[in-house]
C-alpha positions as CSV (number, residue, x, y, z in Angstrom):
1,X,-76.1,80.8,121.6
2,X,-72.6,81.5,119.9
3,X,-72.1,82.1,116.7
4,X,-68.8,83.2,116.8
5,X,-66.1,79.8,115.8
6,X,-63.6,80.3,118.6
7,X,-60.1,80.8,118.3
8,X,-58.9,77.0,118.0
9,X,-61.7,76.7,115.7
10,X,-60.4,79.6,113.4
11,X,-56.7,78.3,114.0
12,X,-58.0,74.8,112.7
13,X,-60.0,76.3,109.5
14,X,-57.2,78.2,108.2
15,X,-54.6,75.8,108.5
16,X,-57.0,73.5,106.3
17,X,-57.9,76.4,104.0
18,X,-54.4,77.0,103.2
19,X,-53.7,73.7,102.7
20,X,-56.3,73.1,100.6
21,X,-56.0,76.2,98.6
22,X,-52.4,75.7,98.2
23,X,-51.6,72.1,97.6
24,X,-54.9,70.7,96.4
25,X,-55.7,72.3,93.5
26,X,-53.6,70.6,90.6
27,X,-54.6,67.3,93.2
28,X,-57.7,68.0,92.3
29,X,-57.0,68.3,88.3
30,X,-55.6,64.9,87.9
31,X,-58.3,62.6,90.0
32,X,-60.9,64.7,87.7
33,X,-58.7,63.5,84.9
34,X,-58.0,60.2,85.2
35,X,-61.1,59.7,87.6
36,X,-58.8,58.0,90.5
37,X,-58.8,58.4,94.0
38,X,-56.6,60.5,96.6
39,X,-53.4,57.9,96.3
40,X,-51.6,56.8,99.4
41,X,-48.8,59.2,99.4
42,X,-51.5,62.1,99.4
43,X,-52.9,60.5,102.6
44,X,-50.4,60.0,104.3
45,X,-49.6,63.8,104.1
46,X,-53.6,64.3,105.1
47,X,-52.3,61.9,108.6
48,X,-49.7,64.0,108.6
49,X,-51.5,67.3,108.8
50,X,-53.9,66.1,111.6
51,X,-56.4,66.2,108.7
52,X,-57.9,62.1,109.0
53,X,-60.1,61.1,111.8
54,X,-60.4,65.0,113.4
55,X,-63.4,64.1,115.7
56,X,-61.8,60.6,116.5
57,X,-61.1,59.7,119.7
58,X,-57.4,60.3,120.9
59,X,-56.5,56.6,121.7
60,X,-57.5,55.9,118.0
61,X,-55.0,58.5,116.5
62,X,-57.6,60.8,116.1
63,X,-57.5,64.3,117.1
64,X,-60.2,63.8,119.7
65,X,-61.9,67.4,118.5
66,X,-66.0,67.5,118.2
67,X,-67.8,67.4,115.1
68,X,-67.7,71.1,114.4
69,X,-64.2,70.8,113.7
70,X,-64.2,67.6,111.6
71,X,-66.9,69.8,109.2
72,X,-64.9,73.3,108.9
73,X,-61.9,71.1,107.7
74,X,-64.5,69.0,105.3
75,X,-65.7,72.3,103.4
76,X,-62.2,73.6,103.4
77,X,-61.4,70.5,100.7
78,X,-64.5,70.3,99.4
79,X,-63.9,74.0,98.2
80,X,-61.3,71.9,96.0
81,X,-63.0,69.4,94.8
82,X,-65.1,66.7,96.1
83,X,-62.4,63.8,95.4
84,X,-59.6,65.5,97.3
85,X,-62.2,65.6,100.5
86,X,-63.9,62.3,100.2
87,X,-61.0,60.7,102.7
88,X,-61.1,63.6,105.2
89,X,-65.5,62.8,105.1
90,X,-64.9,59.3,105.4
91,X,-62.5,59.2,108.4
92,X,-64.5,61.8,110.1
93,X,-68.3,61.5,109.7
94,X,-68.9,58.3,107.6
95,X,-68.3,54.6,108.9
96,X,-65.3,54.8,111.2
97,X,-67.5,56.5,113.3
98,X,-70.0,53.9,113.2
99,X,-67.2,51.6,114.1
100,X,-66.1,54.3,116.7
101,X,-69.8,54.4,118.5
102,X,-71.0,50.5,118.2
103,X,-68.2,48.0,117.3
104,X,-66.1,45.6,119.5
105,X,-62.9,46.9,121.0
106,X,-61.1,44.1,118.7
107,X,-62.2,46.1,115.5
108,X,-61.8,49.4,117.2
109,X,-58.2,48.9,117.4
110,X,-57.9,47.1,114.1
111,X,-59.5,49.2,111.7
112,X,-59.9,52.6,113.1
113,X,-55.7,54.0,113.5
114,X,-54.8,52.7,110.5
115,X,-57.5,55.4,109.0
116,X,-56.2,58.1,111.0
117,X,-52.8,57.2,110.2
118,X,-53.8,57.3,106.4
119,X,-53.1,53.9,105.7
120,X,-56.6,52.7,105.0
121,X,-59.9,53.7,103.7
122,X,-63.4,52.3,104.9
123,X,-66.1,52.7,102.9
124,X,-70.3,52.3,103.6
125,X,-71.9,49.8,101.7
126,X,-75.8,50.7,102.0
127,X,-77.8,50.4,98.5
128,X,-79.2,47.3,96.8
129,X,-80.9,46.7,93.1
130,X,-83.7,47.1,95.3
131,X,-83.3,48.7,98.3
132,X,-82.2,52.5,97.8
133,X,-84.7,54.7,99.6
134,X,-86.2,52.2,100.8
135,X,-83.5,50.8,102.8
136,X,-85.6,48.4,105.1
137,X,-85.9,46.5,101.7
138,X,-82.0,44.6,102.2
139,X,-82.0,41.4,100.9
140,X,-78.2,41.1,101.5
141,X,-77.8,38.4,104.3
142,X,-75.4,37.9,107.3
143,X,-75.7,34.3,109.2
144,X,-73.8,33.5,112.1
145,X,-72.5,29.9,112.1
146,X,-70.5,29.4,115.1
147,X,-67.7,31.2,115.5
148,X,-68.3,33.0,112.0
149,X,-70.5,35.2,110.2
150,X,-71.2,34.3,106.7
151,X,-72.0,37.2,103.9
152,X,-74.2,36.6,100.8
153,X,-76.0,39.0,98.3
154,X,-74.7,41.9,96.4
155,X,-74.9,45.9,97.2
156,X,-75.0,48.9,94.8
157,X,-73.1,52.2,94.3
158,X,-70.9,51.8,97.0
159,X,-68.9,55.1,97.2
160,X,-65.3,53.6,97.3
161,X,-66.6,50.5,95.8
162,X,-63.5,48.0,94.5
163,X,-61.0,51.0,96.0
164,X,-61.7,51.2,99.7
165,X,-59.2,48.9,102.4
166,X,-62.8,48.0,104.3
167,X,-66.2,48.6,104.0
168,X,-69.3,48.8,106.4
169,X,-71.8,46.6,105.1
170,X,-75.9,47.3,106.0
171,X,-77.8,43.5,105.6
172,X,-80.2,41.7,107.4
173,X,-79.0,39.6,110.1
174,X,-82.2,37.9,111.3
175,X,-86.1,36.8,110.2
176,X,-87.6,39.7,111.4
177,X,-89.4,42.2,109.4
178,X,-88.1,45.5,108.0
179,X,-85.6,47.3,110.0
180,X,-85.8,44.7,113.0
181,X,-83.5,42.2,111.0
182,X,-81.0,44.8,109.8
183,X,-77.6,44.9,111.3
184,X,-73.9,45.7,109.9
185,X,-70.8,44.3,109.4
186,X,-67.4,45.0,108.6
187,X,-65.8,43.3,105.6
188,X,-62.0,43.8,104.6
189,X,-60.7,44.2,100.8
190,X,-59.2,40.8,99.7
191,X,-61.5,38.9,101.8
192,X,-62.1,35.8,99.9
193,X,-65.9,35.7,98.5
194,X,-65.8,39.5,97.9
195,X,-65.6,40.8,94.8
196,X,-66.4,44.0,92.6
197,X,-68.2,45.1,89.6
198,X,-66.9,47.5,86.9
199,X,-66.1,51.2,87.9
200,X,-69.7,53.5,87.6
201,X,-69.1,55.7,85.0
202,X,-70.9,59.1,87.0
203,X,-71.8,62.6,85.6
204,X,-69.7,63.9,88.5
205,X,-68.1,62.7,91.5
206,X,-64.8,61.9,89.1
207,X,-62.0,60.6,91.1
208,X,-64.7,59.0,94.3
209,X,-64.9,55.5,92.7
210,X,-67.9,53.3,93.0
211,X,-68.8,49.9,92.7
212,X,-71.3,46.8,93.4
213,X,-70.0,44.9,95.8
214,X,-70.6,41.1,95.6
215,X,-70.7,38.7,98.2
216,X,-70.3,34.5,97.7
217,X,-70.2,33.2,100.9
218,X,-67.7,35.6,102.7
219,X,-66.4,33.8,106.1
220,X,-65.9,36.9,108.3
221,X,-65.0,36.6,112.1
222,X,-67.6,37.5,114.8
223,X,-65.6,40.9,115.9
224,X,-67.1,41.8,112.3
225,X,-70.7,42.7,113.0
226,X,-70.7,45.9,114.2
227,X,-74.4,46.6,115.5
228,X,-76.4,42.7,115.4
229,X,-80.2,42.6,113.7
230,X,-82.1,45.1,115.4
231,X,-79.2,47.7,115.1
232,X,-80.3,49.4,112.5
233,X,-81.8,52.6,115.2
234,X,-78.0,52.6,115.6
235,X,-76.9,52.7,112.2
236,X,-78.8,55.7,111.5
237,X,-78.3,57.5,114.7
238,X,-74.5,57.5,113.2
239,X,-76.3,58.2,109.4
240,X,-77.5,61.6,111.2
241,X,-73.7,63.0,111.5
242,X,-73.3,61.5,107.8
243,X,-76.3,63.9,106.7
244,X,-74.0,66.3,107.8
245,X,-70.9,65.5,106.0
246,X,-72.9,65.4,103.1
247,X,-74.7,68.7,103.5
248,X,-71.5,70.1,104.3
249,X,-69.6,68.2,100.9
250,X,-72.3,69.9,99.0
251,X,-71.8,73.1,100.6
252,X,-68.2,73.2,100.0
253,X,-69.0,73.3,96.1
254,X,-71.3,76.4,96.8
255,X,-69.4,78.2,99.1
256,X,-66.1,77.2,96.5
257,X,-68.2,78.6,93.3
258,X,-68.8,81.6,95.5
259,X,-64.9,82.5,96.2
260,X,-64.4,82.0,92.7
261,X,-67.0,84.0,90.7
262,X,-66.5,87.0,93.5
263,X,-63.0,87.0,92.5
264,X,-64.1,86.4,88.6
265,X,-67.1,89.5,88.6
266,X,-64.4,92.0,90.1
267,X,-61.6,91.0,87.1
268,X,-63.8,90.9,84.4
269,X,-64.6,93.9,82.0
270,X,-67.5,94.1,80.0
271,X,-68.9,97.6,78.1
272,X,-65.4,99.4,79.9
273,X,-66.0,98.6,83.3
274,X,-65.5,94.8,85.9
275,X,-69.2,93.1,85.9
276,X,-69.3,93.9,89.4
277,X,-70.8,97.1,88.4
278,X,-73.8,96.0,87.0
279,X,-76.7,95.7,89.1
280,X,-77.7,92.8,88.1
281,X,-74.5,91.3,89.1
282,X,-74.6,92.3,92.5
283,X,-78.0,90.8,93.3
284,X,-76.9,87.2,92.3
285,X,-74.0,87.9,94.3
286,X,-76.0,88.7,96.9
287,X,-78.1,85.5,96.6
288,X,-75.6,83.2,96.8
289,X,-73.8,84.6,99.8
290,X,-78.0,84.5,101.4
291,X,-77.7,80.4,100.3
292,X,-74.6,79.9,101.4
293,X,-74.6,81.2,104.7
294,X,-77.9,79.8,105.3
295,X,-76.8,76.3,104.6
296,X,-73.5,76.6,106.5
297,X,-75.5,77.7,109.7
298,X,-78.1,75.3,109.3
299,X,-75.0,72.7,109.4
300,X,-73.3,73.8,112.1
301,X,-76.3,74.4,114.3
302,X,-76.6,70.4,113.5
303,X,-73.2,69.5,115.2
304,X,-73.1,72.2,118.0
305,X,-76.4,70.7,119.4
306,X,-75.2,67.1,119.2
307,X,-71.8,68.3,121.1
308,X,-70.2,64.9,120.9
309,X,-72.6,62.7,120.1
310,X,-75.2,62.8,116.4
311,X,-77.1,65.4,115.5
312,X,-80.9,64.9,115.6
313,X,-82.4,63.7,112.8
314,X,-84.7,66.5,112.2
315,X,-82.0,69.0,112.1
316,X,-79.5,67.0,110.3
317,X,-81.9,66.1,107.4
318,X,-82.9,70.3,107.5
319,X,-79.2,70.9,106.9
320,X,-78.7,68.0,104.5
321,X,-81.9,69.1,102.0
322,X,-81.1,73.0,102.6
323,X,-77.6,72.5,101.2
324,X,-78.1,70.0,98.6
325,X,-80.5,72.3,96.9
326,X,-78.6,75.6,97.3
327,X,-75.8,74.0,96.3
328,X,-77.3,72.9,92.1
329,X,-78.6,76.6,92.7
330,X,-75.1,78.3,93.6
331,X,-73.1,76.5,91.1
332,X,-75.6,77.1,88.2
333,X,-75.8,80.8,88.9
334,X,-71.9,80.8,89.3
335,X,-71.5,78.9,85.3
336,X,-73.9,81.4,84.2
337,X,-72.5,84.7,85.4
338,X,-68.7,82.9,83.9
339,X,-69.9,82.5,80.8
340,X,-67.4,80.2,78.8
341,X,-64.7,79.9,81.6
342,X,-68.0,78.7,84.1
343,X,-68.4,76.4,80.9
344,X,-65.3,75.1,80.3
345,X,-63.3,72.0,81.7
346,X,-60.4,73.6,82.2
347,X,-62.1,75.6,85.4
348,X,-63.3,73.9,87.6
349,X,-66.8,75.5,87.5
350,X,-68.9,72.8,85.8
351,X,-67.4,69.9,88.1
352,X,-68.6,71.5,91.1
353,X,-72.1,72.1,89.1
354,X,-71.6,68.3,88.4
355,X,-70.6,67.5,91.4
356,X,-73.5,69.3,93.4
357,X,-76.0,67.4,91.4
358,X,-74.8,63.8,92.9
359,X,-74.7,65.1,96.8
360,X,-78.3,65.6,96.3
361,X,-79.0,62.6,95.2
362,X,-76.3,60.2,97.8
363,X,-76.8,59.1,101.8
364,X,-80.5,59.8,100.5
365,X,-82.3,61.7,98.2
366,X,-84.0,65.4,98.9
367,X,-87.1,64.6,98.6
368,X,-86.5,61.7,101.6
369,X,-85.5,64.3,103.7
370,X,-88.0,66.0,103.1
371,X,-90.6,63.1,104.3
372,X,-87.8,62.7,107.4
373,X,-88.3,66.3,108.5
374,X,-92.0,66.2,108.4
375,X,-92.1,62.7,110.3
376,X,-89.8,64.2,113.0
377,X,-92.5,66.9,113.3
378,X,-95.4,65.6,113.7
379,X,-93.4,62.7,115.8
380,X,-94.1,59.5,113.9
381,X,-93.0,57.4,111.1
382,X,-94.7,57.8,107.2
383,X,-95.8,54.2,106.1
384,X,-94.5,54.9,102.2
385,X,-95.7,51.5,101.3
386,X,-99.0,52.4,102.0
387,X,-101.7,52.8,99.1
């Protein structure tokens, strides 16, 4: 057991934090403003940097580097802001890698270097009116008719939603019950059938667009279904790095909050002397440095154990609950001890606060992993529906 990043690792993390830290920042300003996503040009210099697709297999134009990696560069943005990261999470631990691990060579190679190259964006597509934690619930419905797949039914707060290039699409593929009918497939912007509802207008997440998606009988070719009914063990075998990306989004606004108000306590003066000084000061310090470091190991304990394939479920959704709730905790604590500048919009404070509230809350709630880690320990499945 190591806990020591190793030298490549290091080399990797400041090359990201110093990209991040000195190009992002006013990047980060304007999506929060006008509440748009990272635009092209801005992704093509992510390509550029090695930065899209970091865990991706070489022959993809990935970087071919393990999971570990693709998460120390993910905190390093989401220290910025969780808009200017949302790319770097999506090419590295979100659907590409589902299409990376299940589909057919003929979406591979269509779909997964045009990410890394920066010149498209896939997006999951999970949620329903009716099926949010309870996922099994999918009414949207794939057929295959010959030599096509046909897409009806409509999904909810897609993360990308009406922005993305592509998006991989949970539904139910067959008759059977629950997660025995569930499948995925991939369905391309502009595909006739496919349309979007209005932008969400979110407390946070400013600048990471989301949508319904609607589908009218979308005609998709049968190199589209990534995993076929009964898939769905699959899906969230890949969901388990996801938890990941998402403990380690939320983490990013902690561990941001944290640089910033240890830089803030030592500059500002209060009664003659920096706040630093005061006791009571120095024990919140103290407690969010405990949370933060606590979270980040749980994380990466996650991906070193999975080495190149997805964490476990149990330690994943460990990491993923851990962070989201340190996280609100963190960022509140870091507000409070800035006073008006934690406050104030023109800091960006109270957008990671924001911000930290919604990672809680998307790629499924706390309180569900909470019911996951207890079913992975007494090694069986919770029947919620249950009276």
């Amino acid at each position: 057991m190591d806990f020591k990043l190793t030298d490549d690792q290091k080399s990797l993390q400041e090359a990201a934090r110093r990209f991040a830290q000195e190009q992002l920042p006013e990047l980060a300003k304007e999506l929060e403003a006008k509440c748009e996503p990272v635009p092209a040009e801005w992704l093509a210099r992510y390509a550029e940097m090695g930065f899209l697709g970091i865990n991706v297999a070489e022959k993809y134009g990935g970087l071919g580097l393990g999971n570990l990696e693709a998460l120390l560069v993910v905190e390093e943005f989401a220290k910025i802001s969780s808009a200017v990261a949302f790319p770097v999470f999506e090419s590295c631990v979100g659907p590409v890698r589902a299409i990376e691990h299940f589909a057919q060579d003929s979406l591979k190679e269509r779909v997964i270097p045009r990410v890394c190259a920066g010149e498209a964006v896939v997006a999951v597509s999970m949620s329903e009116p009716d099926a949010g934690s309870a996922l099994t619930d999918l009414k949207t419905r794939a057929v295959i008719d010959g030599d096509k797949v046909i897409l009806n039914g409509t999904k909810r707060w897609c993360s990308g939603g009406g922005h993305a290039d592509g998006y991989v699409v949970y539904c139910r593929m067959s008759d059977d019950p629950g997660a025995k009918g569930i499948g995925a497939v991939y369905v391309e912007k502009g595909t006739p059938g496919l349309s979007f509802g209005p932008q969400e207008e979110l407390m946070g997440f400013r600048g990471v667009p989301s949508s319904d998606l609607n589908f009218d009988d979308v005609e998709l070719p049968l190199d589209a279904v990534i995993v076929p009914a009964g898939g769905f063990k699959k899906l969230m075998e890949a969901f388990d790095l996801e938890r990941c990306g998402n403990a380690t989004m939320s983490l990013g606004q902690a561990s941001g909050a944290l640089d910033d108000v240890q830089a803030y306590v030592q500059e500002r003066k209060q009664f003659g002397r920096p706040i630093v000084e005061f006791q009571g000061v120095q024990i919140k310090l103290a407690e969010m440095k405990i949370r933060v470091e606590g979270a980040r190991l749980l994380i990466h304990r996650a991906a070193s154990n999975a080495e190149d394939g997805m964490p476990s479920i149990l330690e994943s959704s460990i990491a993923k609950c851990y962070a989201n709730e340190i996280s609100r905790e963190v960022t509140g604590t870091a507000v409070q001890l800035m006073g008006g500048y934690g406050y104030s919009k023109e800091y960006p404070m109270e957008r990671r606060l924001r911000d930290s509230w919604g990672w809680g809350i998307a790629g499924g709630a706390i309180d569900i992993q909470k019911v996951n880690i207890a079913s992975a320990m007494v090694g069986r499945r919770f029947n919620q529906r249950a009276n």
